[in-house]
VEXDOSE-894150 format. One record per residue: residue in one letter; x, z, y of N, C-alpha, C in turn. Coordinates in steps of 0.2 Angstrom, whole numbers, plus 2048, in hexadecimal, padded with zeros to 3 digits. Each point is the difference from the previous one (the first is absolute). Example, Ala and Ser with C-alpha at 12.3 -4.5 7.8 and 13.67 -1.06 7.14 Angstrom:
<recs>
a8428277E47FC800806804800806 s7FE7FC8058048018067FC803805 
</recs>
This chain:
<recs>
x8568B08C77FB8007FB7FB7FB800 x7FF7FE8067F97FA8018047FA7FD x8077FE8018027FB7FE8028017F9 x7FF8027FD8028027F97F87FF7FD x7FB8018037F87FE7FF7FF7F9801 x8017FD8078027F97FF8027FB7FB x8088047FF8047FE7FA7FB7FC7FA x7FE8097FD7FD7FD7F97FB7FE800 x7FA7FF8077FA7FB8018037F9801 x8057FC8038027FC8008017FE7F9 x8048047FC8027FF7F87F97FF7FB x7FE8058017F97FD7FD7FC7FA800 x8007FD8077FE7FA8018027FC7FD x8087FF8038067FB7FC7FC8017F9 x8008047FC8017FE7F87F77FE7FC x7FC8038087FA7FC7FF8007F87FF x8017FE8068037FA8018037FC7FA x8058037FD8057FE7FC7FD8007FB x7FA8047FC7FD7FF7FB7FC7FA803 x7FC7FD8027FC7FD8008077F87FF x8037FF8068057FC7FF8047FF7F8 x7FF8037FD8028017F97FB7FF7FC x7FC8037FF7F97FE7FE7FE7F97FF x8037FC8057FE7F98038047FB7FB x8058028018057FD7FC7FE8017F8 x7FF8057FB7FF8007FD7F87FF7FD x7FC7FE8047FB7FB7FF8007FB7FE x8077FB8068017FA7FE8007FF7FB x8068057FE8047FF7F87FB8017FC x7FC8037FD7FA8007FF7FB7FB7FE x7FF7FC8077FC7F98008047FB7FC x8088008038017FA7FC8018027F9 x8038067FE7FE8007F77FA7FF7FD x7FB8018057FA7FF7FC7FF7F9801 x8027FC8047FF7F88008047FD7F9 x8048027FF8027FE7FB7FF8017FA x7FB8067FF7FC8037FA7FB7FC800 x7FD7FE7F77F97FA8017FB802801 x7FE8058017FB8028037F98007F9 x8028027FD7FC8017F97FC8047FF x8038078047FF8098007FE7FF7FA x8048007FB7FE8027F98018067FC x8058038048038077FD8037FF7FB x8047FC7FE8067FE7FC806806800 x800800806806802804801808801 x7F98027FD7FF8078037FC802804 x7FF7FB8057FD8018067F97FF801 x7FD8038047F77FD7FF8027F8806 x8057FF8017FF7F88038067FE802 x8017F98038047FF803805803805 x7FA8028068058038058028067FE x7FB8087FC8048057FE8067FF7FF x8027FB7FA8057FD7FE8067FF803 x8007FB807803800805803804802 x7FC8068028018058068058057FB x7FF8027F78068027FE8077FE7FF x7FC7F78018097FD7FF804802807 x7FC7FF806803803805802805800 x7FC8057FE8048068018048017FC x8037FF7FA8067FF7FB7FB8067FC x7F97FF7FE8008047FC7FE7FD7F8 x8017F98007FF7FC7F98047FA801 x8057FC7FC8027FA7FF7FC7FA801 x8037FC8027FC7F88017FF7FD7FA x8008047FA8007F97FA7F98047FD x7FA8038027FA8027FD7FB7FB801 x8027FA8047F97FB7FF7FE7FB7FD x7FD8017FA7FE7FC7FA8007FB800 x7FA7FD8067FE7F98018057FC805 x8038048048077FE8038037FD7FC x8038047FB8077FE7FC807800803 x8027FB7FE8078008028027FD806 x7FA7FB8018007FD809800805805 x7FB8067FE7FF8058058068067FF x8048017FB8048048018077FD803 x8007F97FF8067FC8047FD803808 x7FC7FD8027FE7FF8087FF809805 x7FD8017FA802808802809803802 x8027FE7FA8078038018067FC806 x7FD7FA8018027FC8087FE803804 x7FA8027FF7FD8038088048087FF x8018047FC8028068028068017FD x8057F98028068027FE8028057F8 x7FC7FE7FB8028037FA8017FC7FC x8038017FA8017FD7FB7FB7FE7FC x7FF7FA7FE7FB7FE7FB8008057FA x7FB8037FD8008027F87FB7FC7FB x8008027FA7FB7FF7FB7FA801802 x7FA7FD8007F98047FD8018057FE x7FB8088038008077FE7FD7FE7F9 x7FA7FC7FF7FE8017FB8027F77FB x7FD8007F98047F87FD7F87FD804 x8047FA8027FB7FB8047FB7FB7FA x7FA8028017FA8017FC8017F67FF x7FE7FC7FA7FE7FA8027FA7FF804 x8027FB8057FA7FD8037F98017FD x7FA8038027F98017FC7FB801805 x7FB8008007FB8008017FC802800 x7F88048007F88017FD7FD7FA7FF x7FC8007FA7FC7FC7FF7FA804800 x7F97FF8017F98037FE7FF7FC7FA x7FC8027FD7FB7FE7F87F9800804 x7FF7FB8057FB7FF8037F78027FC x8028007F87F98017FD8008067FE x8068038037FF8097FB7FF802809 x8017FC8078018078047F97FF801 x7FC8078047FB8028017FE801808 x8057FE804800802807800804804 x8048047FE800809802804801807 x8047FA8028057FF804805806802 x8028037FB8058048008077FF800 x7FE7FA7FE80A7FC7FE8017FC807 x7FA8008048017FD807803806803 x7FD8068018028078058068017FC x8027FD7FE8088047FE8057F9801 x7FE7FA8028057FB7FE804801808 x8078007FF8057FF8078007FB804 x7FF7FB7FC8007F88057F97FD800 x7FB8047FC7FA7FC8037FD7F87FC x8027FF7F88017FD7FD7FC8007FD x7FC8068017FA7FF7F97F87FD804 x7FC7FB7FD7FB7FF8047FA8007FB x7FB8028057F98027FB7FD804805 x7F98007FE7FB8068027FB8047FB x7FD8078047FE8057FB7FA7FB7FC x8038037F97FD7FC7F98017F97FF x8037FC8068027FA7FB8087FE7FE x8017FC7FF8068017FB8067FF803 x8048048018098008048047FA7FE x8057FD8048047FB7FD806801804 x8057FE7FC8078038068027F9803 x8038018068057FB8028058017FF x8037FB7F9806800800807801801 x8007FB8078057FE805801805805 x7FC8058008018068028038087FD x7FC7FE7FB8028057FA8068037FF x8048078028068027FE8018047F8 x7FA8007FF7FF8027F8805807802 x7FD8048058018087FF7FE8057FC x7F87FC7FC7FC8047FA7FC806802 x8007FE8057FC8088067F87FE7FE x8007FB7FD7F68007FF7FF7FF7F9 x8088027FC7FE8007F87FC8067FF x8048058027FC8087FD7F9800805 x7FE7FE8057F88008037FB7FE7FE x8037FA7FA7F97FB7FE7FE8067FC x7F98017FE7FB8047FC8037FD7F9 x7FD7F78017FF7FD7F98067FD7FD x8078008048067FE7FD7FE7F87FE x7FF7FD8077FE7F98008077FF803 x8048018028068018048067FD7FC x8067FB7FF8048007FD8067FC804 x8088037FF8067FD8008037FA7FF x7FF7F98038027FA7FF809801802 x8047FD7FC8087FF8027FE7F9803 x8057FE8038017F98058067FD7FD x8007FA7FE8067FC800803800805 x8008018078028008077FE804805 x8038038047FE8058047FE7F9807 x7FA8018047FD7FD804800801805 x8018078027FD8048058037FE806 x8087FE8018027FC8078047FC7FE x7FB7FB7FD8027F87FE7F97FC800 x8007FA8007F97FD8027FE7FB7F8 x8058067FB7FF7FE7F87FA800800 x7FE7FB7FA7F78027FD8028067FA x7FA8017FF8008067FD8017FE7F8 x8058047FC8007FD7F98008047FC x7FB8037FD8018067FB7FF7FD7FA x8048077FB8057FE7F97F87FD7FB 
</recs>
């Protein structure tokens, strides 16, 4: 009887253990999908960020082809790292675009700042916002925030975002 108490405290350990050691591993997997996600946390994808995102591609509970700003370089490099096949974009891949502010209609509320993913928008309360372009994913996350609908959608002749392009809008 004692050895049969041994037994399944012994087993219980083992698979203590073994969760952690698995856990570990699927960390990794984890970090590296999220390295090759751009890091925008735009919520394109579904996701409130990046790594959310990740952590479902790991666990097979969503496709690699959800990240907008990605495109098709991040669903190729996804599907090398995890052994899958390339597919389409989940959704049609948006043209290259941008925010632009109407620097004389905005008012300084800095609300398009607390929503922006990558940190692109610059200004302080009551004076007037400006975007950085070259950073811009044109996610639209600070179109519905502004008050004054100072906020507008530039298309790009060129996407810029991992090339040392200048910026060329239509």
């Amino acid at each position: 009887m004692i050895y049969l108490l041994l037994l399944i405290i012994a087993i219980a350990i083992l698979l203590l253990f073994a969760e952690k050691f698995l856990a570990v591993e699927e960390d990794a997997i984890v970090e590296k999908i999220n390295d090759l996600l751009p890091q925008t946390q735009c919520g394109q994808c579904d996701y409130p960020g990046c790594k959310p995102y990740a952590k479902a591609i790991a666990n097979g509970e969503v496709d690699i082809n959800k990240c907008q700003p990605g495109g098709e370089r991040v669903i190729k490099e996804l599907a090398e790292l995890l052994g899958k096949e390339a597919k389409a974009p989940a959704k049609e891949q948006k043209s290259p675009q941008v925010v632009v502010i109407d620097e004389d209609k905005c008012i300084g509320c800095t609300k398009c700042i607390q929503v922006c993913p990558p940190d692109c928008i610059i200004g302080a309360v009551k004076k007037m916002h400006t975007v950085v372009e070259k950073d811009c994913t044109g996610c639209e996350l600070c179109i519905e925030v502004c008050p004054v609908d100072c906020i507008d959608i530039v298309k790009l002749k060129q996407q810029f975002k991992y090339s040392k392009v200048k910026v060329n809008i239509d």
